[in-house]
C-alpha positions as CSV (number, residue, x, y, z in Angstrom):
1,X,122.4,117.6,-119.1
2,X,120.1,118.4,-116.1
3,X,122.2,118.7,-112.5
4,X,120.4,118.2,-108.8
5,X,119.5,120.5,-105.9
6,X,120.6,123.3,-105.0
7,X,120.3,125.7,-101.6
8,X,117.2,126.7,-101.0
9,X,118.2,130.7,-101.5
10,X,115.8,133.2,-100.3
11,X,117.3,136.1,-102.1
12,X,117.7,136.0,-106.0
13,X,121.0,137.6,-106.0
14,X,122.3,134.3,-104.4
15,X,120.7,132.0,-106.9
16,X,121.9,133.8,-110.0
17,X,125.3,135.9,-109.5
18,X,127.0,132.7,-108.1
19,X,125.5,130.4,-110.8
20,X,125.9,132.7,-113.8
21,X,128.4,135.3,-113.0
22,X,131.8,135.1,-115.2
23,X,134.5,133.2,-113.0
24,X,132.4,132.3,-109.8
25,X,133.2,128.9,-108.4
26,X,129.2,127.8,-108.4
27,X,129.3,128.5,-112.2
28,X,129.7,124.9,-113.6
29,X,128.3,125.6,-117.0
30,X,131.6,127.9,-117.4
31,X,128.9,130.6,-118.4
32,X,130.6,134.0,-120.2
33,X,128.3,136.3,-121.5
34,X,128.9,139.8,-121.5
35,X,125.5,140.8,-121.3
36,X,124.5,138.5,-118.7
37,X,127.6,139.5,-116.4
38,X,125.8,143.6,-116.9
39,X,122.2,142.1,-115.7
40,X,124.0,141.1,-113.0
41,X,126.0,143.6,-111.6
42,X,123.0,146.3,-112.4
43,X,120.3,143.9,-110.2
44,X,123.1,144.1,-107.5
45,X,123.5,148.2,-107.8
46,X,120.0,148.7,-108.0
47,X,118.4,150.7,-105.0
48,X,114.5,150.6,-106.2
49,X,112.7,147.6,-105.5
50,X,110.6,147.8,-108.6
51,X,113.9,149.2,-110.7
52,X,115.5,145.9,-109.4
53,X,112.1,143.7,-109.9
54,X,112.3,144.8,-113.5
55,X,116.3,144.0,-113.9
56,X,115.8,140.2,-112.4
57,X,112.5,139.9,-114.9
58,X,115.4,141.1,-117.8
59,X,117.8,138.2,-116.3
60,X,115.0,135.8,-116.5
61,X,113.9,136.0,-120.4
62,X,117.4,136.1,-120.9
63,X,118.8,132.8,-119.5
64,X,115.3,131.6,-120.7
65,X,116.8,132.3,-124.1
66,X,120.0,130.8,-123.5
67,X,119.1,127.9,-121.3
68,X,122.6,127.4,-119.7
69,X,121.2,124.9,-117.2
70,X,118.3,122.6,-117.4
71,X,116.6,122.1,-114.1
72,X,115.0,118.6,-113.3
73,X,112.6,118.4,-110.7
74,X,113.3,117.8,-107.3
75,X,110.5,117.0,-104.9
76,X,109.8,117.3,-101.4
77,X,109.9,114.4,-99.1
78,X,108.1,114.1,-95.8
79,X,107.8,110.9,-94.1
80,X,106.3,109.7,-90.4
81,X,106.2,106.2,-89.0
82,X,105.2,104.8,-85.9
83,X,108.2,104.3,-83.6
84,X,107.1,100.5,-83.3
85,X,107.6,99.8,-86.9
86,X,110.3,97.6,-87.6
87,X,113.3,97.6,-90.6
88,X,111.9,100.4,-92.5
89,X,113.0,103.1,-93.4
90,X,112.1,106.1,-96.0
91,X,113.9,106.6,-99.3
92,X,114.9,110.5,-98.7
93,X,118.3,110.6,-100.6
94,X,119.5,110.3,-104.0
95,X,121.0,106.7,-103.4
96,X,119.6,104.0,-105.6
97,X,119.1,101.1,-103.1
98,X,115.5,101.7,-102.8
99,X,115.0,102.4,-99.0
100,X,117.3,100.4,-97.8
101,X,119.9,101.6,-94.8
102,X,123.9,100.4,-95.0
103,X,124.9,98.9,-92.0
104,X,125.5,101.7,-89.5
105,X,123.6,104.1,-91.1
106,X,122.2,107.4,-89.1
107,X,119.1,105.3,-90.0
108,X,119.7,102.0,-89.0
109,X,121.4,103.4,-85.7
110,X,117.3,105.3,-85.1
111,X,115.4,102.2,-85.9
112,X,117.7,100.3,-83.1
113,X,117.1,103.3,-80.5
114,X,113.0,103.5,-81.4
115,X,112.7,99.6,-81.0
116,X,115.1,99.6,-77.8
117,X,112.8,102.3,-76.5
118,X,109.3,100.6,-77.6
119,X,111.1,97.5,-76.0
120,X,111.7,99.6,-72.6
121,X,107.7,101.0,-72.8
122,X,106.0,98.0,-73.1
123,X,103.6,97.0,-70.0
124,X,104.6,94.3,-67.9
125,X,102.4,92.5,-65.7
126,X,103.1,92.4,-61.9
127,X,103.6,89.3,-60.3
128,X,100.8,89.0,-57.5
C-alpha cells in the first residue's frame, strides 16, 4: 500500500525518526525494529558530519531491505493563466473532479475577483 505526500523536510532526522521510530505518532506502518530504533538514536547523537553521513547511509540500505513504506510519486504542479481567462481552473489537489471548483471554492471566489477586475480595466471610449 503506497500513502501520499509528506512535508517537505529539509533535515533527515525529521523525515526518518518521526516515520520509523518505535511509538512516534507519524509512524503509521506501526514499525518496531530494534535495530532500526539504534540507527536512529546513534544518527541523532552523532557529532561528525561524515560519522553521521555514514549512520543515515546504514538507515537507508536498511529500510531499503525492509521496505516498511512504499512511496508513489508525487509531482510538482505549476500553473499560470491569463487573468482574462474564464471558468478554468488548474487541477493542483488530490480531488478527482478533474479541474473543476465546488461552488465557493478559494478558486471559484479568484476567478470572480480576476474577471471583476479585467471587467473594471477594460477601455472605454469617451463620449465626444
Amino acid at each position: 500500500m503506497g500513502f501520499g505526500p509528506l512535508t517537505p523536510f529539509l533535515e533527515p532526522d525529521n523525515f526518518l525518526f518521526g516515520q520509523y521510530f518505535t511509538g512516534e505518532p507519524r509512524n503509521r506502518s506501526h514499525v518496531k525494529d530494534p535495530a532500526l530504533d539504534d540507527l536512529l538514536v546513534r544518527q541523532r547523537r552523532a557529532m561528525d558530519v561524515k560519522a553521521r553521513r555514514e549512520v543515515i547511509n546504514d538507515i537507508q540500505r536498511h529500510l531499503a531491505k525492509q521496505q516498511y513504506y512504499v512511496h508513489t510519486p508525487a509531482g510538482t504542479y505549476i500553473a499560470v493563466w491569463d487573468g482574462a481567462l474564464k471558468n478554468y481552473g488548474p487541477n493542483l489537489g488530490y480531488d478527482y473532479a478533474a479541474g473543476s471548483s465546488p461552488p465557493g471554492s478559494t478558486a471559484e471566489m479568484e476567478d470572480d475577483r480576476l474577471s471583476a477586475a479585467c471587467q473594471r480595466s477594460k477601455p472605454r471610449r469617451s463620449r465626444a
